[in-house]
C-alpha positions as CSV (number, residue, x, y, z in Angstrom):
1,X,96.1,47.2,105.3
2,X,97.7,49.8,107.8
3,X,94.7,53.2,108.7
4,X,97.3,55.4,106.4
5,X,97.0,53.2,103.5
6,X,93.3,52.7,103.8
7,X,93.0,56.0,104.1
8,X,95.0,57.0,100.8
9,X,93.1,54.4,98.9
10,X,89.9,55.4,99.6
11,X,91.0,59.5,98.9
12,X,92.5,58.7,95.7
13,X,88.7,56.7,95.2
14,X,86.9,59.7,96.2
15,X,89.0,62.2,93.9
16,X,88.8,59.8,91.1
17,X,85.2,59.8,91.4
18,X,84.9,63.7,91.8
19,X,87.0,64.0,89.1
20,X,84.2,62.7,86.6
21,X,82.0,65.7,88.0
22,X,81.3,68.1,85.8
23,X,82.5,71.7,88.7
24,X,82.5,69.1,91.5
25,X,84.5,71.1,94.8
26,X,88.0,70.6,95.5
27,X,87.9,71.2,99.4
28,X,91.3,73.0,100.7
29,X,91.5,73.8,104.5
30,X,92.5,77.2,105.7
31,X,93.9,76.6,109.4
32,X,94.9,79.4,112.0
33,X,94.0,81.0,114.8
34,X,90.6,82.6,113.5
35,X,90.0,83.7,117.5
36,X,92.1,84.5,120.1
37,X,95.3,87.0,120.9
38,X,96.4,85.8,117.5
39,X,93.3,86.3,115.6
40,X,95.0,89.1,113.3
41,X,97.5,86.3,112.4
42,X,94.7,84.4,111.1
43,X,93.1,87.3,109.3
44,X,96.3,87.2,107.7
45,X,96.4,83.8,106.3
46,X,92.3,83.7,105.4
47,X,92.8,87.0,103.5
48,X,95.2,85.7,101.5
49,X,94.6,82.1,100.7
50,X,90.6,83.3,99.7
51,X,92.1,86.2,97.1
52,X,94.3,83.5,95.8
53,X,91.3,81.0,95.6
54,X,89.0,83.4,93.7
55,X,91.5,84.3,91.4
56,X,92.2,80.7,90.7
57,X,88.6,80.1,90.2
58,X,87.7,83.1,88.2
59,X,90.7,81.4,86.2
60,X,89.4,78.1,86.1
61,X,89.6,76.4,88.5
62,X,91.8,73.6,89.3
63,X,91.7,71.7,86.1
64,X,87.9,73.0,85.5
65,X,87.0,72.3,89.4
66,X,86.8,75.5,92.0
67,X,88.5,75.3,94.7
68,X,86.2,75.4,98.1
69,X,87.5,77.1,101.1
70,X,87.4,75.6,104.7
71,X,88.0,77.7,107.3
72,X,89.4,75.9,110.5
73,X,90.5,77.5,113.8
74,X,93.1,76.5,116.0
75,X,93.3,79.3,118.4
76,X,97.0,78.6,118.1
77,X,96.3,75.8,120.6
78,X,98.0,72.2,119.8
79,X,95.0,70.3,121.4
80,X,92.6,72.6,119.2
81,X,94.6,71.9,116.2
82,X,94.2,68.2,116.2
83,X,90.9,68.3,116.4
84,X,90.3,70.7,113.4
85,X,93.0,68.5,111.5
86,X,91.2,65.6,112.0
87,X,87.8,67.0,111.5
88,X,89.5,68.7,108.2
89,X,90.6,65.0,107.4
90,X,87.4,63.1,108.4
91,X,84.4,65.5,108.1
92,X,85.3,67.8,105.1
93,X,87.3,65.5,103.0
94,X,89.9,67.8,102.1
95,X,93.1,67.1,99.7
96,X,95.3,70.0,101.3
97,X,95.6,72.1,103.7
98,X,97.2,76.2,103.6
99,X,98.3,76.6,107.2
100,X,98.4,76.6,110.5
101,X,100.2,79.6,111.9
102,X,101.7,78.4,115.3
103,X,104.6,76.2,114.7
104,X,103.0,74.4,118.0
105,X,99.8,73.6,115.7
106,X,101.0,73.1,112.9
107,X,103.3,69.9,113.9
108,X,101.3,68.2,115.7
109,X,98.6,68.9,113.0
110,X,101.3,67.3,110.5
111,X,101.2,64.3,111.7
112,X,97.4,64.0,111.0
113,X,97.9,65.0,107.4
114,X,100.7,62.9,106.7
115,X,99.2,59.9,107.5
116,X,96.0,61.2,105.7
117,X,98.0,61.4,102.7
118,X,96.8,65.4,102.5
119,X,99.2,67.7,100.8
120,X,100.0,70.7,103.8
121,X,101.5,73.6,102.6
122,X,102.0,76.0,105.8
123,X,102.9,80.0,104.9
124,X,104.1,80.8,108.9
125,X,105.5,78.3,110.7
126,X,109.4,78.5,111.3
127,X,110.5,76.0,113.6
128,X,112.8,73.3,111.9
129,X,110.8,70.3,113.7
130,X,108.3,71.0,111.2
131,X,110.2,69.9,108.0
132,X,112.9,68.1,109.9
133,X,111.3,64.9,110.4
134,X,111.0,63.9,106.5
135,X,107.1,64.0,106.2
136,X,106.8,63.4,102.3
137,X,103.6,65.6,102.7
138,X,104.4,69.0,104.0
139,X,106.4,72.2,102.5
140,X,106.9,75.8,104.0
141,X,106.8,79.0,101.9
142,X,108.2,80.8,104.4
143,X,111.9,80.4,106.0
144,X,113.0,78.8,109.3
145,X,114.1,80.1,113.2
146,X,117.3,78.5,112.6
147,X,117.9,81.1,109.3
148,X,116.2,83.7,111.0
149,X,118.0,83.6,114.3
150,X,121.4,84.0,112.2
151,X,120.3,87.3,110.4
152,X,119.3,88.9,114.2
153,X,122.6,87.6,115.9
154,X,124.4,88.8,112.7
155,X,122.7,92.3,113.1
156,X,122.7,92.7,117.0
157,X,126.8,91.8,116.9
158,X,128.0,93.6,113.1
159,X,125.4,96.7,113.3
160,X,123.8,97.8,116.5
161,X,126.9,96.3,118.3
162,X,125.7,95.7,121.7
163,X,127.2,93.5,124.5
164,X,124.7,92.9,127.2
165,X,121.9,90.9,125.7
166,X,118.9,89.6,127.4
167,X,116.8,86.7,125.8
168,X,113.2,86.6,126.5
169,X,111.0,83.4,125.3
170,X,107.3,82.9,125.3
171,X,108.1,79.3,126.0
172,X,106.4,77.7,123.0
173,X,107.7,75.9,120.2
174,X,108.1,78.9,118.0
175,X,109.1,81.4,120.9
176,X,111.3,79.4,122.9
177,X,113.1,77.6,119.0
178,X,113.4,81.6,117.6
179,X,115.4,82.3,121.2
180,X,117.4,79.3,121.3
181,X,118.5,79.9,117.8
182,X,119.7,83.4,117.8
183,X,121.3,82.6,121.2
184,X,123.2,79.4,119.4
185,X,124.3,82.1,116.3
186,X,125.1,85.2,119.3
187,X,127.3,82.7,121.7
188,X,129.3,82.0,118.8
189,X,129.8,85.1,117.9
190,X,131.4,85.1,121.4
191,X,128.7,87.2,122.7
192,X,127.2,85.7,125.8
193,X,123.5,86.7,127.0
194,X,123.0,88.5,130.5
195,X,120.0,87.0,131.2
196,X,117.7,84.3,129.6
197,X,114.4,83.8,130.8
198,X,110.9,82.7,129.5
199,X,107.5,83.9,130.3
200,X,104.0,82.4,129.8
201,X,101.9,83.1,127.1
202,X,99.1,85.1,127.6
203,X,100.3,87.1,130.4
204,X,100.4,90.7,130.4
205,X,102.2,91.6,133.9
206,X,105.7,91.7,133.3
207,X,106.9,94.6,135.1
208,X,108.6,91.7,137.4
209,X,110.7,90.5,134.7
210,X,111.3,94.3,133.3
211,X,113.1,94.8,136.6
212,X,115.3,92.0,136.4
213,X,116.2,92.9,132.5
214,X,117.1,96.3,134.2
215,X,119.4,95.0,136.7
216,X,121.4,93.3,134.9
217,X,122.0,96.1,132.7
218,X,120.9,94.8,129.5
219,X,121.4,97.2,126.2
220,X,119.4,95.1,124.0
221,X,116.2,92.7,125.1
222,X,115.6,90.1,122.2
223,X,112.3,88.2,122.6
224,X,111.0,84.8,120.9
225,X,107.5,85.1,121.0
226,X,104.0,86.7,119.5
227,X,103.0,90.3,119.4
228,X,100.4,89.3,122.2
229,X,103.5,89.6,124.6
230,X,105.8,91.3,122.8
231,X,103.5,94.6,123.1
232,X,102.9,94.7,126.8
233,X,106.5,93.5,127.5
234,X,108.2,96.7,125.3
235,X,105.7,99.1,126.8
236,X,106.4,97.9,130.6
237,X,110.1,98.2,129.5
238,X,109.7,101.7,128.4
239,X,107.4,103.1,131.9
240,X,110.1,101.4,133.7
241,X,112.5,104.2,131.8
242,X,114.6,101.1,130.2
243,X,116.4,102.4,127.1
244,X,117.6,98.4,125.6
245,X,116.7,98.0,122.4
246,X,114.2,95.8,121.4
247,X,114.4,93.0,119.3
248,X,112.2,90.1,117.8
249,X,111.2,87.8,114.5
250,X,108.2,87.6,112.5
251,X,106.0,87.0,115.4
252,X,104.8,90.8,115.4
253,X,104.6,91.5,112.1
254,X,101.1,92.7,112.4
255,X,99.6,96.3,113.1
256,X,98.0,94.6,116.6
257,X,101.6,94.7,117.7
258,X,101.0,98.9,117.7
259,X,97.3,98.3,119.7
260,X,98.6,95.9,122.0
261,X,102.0,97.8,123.2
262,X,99.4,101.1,123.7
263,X,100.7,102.9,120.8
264,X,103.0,104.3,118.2
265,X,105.4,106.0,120.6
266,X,105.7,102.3,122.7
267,X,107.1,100.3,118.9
268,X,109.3,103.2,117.8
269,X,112.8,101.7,117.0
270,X,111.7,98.0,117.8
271,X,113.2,96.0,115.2
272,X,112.3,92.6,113.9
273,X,113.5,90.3,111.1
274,X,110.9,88.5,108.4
275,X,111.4,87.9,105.2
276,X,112.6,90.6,102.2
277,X,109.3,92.9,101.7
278,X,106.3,90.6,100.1
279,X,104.6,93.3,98.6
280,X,107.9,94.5,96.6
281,X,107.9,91.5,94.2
282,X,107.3,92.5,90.6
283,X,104.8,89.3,90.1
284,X,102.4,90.2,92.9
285,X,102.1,94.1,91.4
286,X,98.7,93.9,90.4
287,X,97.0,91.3,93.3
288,X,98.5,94.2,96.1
289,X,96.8,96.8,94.1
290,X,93.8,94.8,93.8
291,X,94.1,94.3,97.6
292,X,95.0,98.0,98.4
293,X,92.0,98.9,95.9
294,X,89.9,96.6,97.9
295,X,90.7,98.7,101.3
296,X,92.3,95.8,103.0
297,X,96.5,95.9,103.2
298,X,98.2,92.3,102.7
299,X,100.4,92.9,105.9
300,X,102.5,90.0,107.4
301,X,101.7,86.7,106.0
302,X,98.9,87.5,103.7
303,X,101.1,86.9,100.6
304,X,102.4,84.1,102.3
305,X,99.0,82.8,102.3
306,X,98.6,83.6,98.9
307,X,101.7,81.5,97.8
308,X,100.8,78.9,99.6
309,X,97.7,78.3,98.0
310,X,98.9,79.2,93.9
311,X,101.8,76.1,95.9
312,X,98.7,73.8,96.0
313,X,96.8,74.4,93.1
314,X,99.5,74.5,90.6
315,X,100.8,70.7,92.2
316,X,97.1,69.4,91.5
317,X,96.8,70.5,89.1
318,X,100.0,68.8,87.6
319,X,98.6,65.8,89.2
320,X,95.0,64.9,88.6
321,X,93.8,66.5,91.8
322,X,95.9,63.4,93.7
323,X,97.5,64.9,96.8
324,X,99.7,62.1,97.4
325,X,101.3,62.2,93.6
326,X,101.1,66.7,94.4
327,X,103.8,66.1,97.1
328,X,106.2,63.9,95.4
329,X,106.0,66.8,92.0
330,X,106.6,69.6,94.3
331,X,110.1,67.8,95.5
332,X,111.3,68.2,92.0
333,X,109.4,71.3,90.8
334,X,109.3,75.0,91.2
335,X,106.2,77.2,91.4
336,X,105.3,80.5,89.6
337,X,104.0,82.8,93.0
338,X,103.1,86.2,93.8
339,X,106.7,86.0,95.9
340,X,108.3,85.0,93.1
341,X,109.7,81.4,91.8
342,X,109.5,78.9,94.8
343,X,111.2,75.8,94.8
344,X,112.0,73.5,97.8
345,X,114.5,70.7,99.2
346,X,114.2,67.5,99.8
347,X,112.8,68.4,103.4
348,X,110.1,70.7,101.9
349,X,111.9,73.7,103.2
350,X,112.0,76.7,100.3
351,X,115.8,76.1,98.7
352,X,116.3,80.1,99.1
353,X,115.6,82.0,102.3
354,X,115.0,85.6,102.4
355,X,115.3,86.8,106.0
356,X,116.2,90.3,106.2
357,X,116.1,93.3,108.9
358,X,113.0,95.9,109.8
359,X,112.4,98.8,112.0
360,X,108.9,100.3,113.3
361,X,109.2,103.8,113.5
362,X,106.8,106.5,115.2
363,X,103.8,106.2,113.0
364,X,103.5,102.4,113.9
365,X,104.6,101.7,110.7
366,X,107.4,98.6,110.0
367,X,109.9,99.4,107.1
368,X,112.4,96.9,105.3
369,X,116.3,98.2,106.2
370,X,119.3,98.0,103.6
């Protein structure tokens, strides 16, 4: 008997036996980057899948089980996220996991949950190589680079019209993927960049690289990459007097994008793409209130979060709590969610992407465009 099969057997023991418990646990991971530059990232997600988890429990549960919350940080590192996978898998005997954040954690994490036989149901992570390889196991409630890379190309060549782009990567799976996608979308447009150059995560120097972007004359600087470098690479552009627009995906759709860049007046007219607004959708109405009542705002991917886990309760709960049996009736189910009616392909990608344009303005605020 292979380690994967041994392993499924024995889960599907274990949540057999739970299952005779009278409000035994059902232990759900909650992976991110709890510390670090991208700490407000995992804020995001950890806000959002415990809302969802008390609101499922004040409900019922999971078929009369409440759900149990494990918090594990990755740090956005992949070595860091193996570890907390496995531990996830070995130590806290979960059936599924909401998360990680960085596509860089999340596949190699993957891996570890598919041949765990634990559901994985990620709210952030956009690169393809996550849901191209046919694990049976993991879904995304959130869109891909290659579908977001389209909609900035798209914009940068029908609407702001520019000629002389430079591409900026952070060099990482998501960064570098986000890049190379809208440059793929952008060249066949018949638009070819003026520069294309990547940079090292967790830097904060880049007044090197502004120069070049300067000599070459570029009118718009697109970047694939986190707020963490996003914010010290638009403010360096700007004290270097560079007027290029400034360009980048869901990667600083977070208020620390405002702190880090040194202000309001450094994010002004920075656009970005992420999906259609979360909080507009008529079905999550009262859980924003109930989060804006709280004092906290569900920014980013808090609802994404949220999804994700109404995603995994709602499949084992269909299921007898059996993760394995979860995956194969989310492959030919939709979901009720905050976001809406979720259904996904046979990859585990969401059958309907929502990728649309945004704009910060002065007050450091990021607003949805028609």
């Amino acid at each position: 008997m292979s380690n994967a099969t041994l392993r499924k057997t024995l889960l599907s023991i274990a949540v057999a036996g739970a299952a005779t418990l009278a409000q035994a646990d059902v232990n759900i991971g909650v992976a991110g980057p709890f510390t670090g530059a991208n700490a407000a990232f995992g804020k995001q997600l950890w806000e959002g899948a415990k809302k969802a988890a008390a609101d499922i429990n004040a409900a019922g549960g999971i078929d009369g089980e409440k759900i149990n919350l494990i918090k594990a940080d990755d740090a956005c590192e992949p070595k860091q996220a193996l570890s907390v996978a496995n531990r996830l898998v070995d130590s806290d005997d979960v059936v599924a996991v909401v998360g990680h954040f960085c596509s860089s954690s999340s596949i190699p994490a993957s891996n570890v949950y598919a041949d765990a036989g634990v559901l994985m149901v990620n709210p952030a992570s956009t690169s393809p190589i996550l849901t191209d390889r046919g694990l049976p196991n993991v879904f995304r409630v959130c869109g891909r680079d290659d579908q977001q890379g389209d909609v900035a190309a798209s914009y940068i060549v029908d609407t702001l019209k520019a000629k002389r782009v430079a591409i900026i990567n952070d060099k990482t799976t998501y960064g570098k993927g986000l890049a190379d996608a809208m440059k793929k979308t952008l060249n066949g447009y018949g638009v070819k960049e003026v520069m294309y150059e990547g940079l090292t995560r967790g830097e904060k120097d880049f007044n090197a690289l502004v120069t070049k972007i300067r000599s070459v004359n570029a009118d718009l600087v697109y970047f694939g990459g986190l707020h963490s470098e996003a914010g010290p690479l638009v403010r360096q552009l700007r004290d270097q007097g560079s007027k290029a627009i400034f360009m980048s995906g869901d990667g600083i759709v977070s208020d620390e994008f405002v702190t880090v860049a040194g202000g309001a007046k450094y994010v002004n007219g920075v656009y970005m793409t992420f999906g259609a607004n979360p909080t507009s959708y008529p079905a999550g109405k009262a859980v924003v209130k109930e989060f804006r009542d709280s004092g906290y705002e569900p920014e980013g991917y808090t609802l994404y979060a949220y999804t994700a886990m109404q995603v995994v309760a709602e499949s084992l709960a269909k299921t007898n709590l059996d993760p394995v049996e979860a995956a194969t009736w989310l492959h030919s189910h939709s979901v009720n969610t905050v976001m809406g009616k979720k259904t996904f392909d046979k990859k585990g990608d969401l059958t309907v992407s929502d990728y649309v344009m945004y704009k910060w303005d002065d007050k450091g605020k990021y607003h949805q465009l028609d």
